[in-house]
Every structure is written in C-alpha cells, then in structure tokens.
C-alpha positions as CSV (number, residue, x, y, z in Angstrom):
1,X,13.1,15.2,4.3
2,X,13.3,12.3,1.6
3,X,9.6,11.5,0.9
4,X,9.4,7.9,-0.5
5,X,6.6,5.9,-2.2
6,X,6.5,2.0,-1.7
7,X,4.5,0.0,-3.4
8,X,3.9,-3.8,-4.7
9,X,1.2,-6.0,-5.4
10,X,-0.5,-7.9,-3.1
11,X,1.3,-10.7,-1.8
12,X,4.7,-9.4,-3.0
13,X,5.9,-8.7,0.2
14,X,5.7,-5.4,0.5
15,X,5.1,-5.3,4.8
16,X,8.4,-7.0,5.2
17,X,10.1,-4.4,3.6
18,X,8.1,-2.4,5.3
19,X,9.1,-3.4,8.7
20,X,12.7,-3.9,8.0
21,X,13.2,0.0,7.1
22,X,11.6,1.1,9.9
23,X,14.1,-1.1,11.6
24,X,16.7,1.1,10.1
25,X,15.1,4.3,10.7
26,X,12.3,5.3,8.4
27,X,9.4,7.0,9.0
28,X,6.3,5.0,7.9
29,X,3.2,6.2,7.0
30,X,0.9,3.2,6.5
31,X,-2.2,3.7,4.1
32,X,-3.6,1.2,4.8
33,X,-3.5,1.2,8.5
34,X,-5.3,4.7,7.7
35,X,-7.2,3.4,5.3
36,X,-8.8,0.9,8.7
37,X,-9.1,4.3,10.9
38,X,-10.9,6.4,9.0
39,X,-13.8,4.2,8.6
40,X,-13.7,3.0,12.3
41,X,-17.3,3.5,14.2
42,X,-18.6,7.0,14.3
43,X,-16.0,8.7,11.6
44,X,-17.7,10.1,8.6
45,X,-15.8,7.8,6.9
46,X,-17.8,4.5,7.5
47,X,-20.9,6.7,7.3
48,X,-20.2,7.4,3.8
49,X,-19.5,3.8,3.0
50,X,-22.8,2.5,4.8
51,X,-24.4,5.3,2.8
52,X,-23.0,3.8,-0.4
53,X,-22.5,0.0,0.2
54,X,-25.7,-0.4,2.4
55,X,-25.8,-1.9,5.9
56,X,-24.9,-5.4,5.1
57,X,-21.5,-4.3,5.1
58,X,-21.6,-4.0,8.7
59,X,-21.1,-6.4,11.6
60,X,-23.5,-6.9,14.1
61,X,-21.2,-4.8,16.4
62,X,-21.0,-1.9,13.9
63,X,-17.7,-2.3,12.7
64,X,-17.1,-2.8,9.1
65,X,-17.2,-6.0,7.6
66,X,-13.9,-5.8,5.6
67,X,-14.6,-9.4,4.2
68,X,-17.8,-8.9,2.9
69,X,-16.7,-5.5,1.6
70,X,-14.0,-7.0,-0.2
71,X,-15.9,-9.4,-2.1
72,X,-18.1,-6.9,-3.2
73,X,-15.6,-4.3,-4.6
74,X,-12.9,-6.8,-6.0
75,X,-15.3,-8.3,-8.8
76,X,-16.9,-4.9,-9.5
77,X,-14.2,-2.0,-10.8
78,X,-17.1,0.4,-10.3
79,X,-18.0,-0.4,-7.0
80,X,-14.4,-0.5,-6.0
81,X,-13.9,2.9,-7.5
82,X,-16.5,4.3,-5.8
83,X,-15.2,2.8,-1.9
84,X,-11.7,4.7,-3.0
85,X,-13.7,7.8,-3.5
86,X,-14.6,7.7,-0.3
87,X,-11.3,6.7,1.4
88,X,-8.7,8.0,-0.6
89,X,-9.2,11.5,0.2
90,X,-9.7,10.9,3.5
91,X,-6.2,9.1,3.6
92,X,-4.9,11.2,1.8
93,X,-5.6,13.9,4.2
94,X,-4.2,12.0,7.4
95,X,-1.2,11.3,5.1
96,X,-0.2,15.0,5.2
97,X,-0.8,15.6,8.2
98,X,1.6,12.9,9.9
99,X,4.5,13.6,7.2
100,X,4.5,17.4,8.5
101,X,5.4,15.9,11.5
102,X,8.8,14.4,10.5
103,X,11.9,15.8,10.7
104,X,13.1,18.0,8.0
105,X,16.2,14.7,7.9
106,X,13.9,11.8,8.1
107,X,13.2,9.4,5.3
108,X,9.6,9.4,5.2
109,X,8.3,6.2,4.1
110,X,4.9,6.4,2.7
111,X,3.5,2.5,2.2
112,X,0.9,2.8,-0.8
113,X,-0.4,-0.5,-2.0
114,X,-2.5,1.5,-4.6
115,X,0.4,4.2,-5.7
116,X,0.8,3.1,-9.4
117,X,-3.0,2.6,-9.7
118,X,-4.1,6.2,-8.5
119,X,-0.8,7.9,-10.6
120,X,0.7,9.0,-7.1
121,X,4.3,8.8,-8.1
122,X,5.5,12.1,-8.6
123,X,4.0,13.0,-5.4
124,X,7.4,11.1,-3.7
125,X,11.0,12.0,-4.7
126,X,11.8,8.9,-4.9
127,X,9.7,4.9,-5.4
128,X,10.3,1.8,-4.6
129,X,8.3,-1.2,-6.0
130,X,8.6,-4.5,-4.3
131,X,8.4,-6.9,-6.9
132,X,7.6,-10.7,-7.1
133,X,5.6,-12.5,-10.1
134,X,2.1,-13.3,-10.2
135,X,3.0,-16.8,-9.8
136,X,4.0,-15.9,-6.3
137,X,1.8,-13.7,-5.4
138,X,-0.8,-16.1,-5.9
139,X,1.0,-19.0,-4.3
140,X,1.3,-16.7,-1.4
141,X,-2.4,-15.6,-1.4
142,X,-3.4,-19.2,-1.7
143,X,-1.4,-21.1,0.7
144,X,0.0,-18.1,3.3
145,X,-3.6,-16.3,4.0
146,X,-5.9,-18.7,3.2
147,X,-7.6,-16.8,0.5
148,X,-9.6,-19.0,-2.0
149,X,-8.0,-18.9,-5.6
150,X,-10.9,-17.2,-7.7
151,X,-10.8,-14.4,-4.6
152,X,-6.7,-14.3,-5.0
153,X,-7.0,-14.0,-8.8
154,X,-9.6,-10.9,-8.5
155,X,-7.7,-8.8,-6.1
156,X,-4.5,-9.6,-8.3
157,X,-7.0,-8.4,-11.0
158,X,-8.3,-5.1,-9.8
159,X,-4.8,-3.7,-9.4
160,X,-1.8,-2.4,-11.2
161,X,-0.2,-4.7,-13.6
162,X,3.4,-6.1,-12.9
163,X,5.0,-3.9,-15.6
164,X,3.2,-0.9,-15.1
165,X,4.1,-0.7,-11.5
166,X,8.2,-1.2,-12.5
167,X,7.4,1.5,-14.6
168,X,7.2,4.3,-12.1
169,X,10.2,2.8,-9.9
170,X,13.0,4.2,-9.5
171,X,14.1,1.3,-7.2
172,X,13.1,-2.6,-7.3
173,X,12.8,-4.9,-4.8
174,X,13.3,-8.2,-5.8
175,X,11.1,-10.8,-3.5
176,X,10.6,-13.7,-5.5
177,X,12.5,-15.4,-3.6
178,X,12.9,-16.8,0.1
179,X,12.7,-14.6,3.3
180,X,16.5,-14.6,4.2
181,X,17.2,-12.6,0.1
182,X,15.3,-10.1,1.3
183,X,17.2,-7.9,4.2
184,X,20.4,-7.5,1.9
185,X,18.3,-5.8,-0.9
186,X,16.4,-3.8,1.6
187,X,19.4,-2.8,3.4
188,X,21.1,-1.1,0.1
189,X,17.9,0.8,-0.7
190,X,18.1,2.1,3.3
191,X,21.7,3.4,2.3
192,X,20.4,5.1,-1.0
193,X,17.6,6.6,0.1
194,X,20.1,8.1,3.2
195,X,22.3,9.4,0.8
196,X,19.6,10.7,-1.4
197,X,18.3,12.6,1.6
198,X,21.1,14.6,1.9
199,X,20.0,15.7,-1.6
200,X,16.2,15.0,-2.5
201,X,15.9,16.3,-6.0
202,X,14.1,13.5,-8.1
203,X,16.5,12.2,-10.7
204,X,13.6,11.1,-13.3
C-alpha cells in the first residue's frame, strides 16, 4: 500500500484531481467528507461543537449551519483552532479506520485540505500539492462559488501559505491554468505513484 497526502489551497483545484485519480484507480479517503459526518445529528461530534460554538450554529432542523460556522472561525485563528480540536481527531480516527481497509497494492489517496497546516506530512510516503496562485484562487472563490471577496481573502488567510505548502511536496500539480492542462499532469503522477507502490520507502 502507497499512502499519499494531497493537498492545496482552497480554490486550487484540488477535487478535480481528486476525482481524476480515482478514475484511475486510487483509493480516496476524503477529510473533508468526514470532516461533514462526524458532526452530522446525534454524533458526539456536533455535540461538542454546540457545546463550544453555542446553538446559533445550528439550523432550525438541527443540522449544522456550515455557513454561519465558517464565518465565525475564518476571522478568528482561535476559534478556528478550537473547531479543529474537535474534528480533527475525530477524522483522524475514521481516517484509519477506512485505510486498513485497502488492499496491501492500492494507492491510498488521502485528500487533506489542512495537511501542511497540521504538519501531517510524514504521516504519507509520499505528497502531492495541487498548486495555483492566490490570484486564482481568489478569482475562483470570487466568481466560481459565489463567495464574497473579504470572506475569499480570510479563508485564503487562515491557511497554509503557497510556499510552505510546496515545501512538504514531493510532487506538484500545476493548475493555474485551464481545465483541459490538468489530466496530463494528473495522469503522470497516477504512473509515479504506481511505480512507487511497488516500492513505498519515502525518498525525502
């Protein structure tokens, strides 16, 4: 089994890549998809949060309210730390659980959005950062997912910088550029990382 970390900034892309190695036969492990389960309605997960954050954080259906949540911990590093204290173990946890499910050939594809920030890399033999410039990312915030600027600019904010992320890869994805430059640079890192699963050791 070749355990992989990918990871990029928001708005660089990273889903697309993503969904195109799963397309060529990757395990994924999605933390953020697990990051939604575990504080679904009755897990001790959104307890915690309520506990922490307060009710307004909740819908009138009991579900959490992932906007409102957002704006709270995005302009507030403390507050924000203290929601991944809750989570991150928690996904973390569920994480394990569904790699020791995988074959012992598979290329296990763990998505992390917040890999660089929590120092997760030498968990993963191998990472891959998809990388586009803050230009970009904010162009794509902006004008693909309707997010207001100021909101853009503090997500961008609370995470990893650009150079500290392509510090910790041992791959790069370059998606600054259209949609169709994509699948040939994901398609040689899906032949790497099969050849480096015939042999997993971690070069760096």
């Amino acid at each position: 089994m070749l355990k992989v970390g990918l990871t990029g900034g928001i708005g660089a892309g990273k889903s697309e890549v993503s969904r195109l190695l799963v397309s060529y036969g990757a395990v994924l492990i999605d933390a953020d998809r697990i990051a939604r389960e575990v504080v679904e309605p009755g897990t001790p997960g959104l307890a915690a949060v309520v506990e922490t954050f307060g009710d307004g954080v909740l819908t009138g259906e009991g579900t959490l309210d992932r906007p409102k949540l957002g704006s709270i911990v995005f302009a507030d590093p403390e507050r924000l730390a203290a929601l991944n204290a809750i989570v991150h173990p928690l996904v973390g946890a569920r994480s394990a659980e569904l790699e020791s499910r995988a074959g012992s050939g598979d290329v296990v594809v763990h998505d992390v959005p917040l890999l660089t920030e929590n120092g997760l890399a030498p968990l993963y033999d191998f990472v891959v950062v998809v990388d586009a410039s803050p230009e970009t990312q904010l162009d794509r915030l902006v004008r693909l997912r309707g997010m207001a600027e100021p909101e853009a600019r503090a997500r961008m904010a609370a995470q990893a910088t650009r150079e500290n992320r392509l510090a910790v890869a041992d791959l790069v994805i370059d998606n600054d550029g259209p949609l169709d430059a994509l699948e040939p640079q994901v398609r040689k890192v899906w032949d790497e990382l099969e050849r480096r699963a015939e042999t997993p050791a971690r070069d760096s």
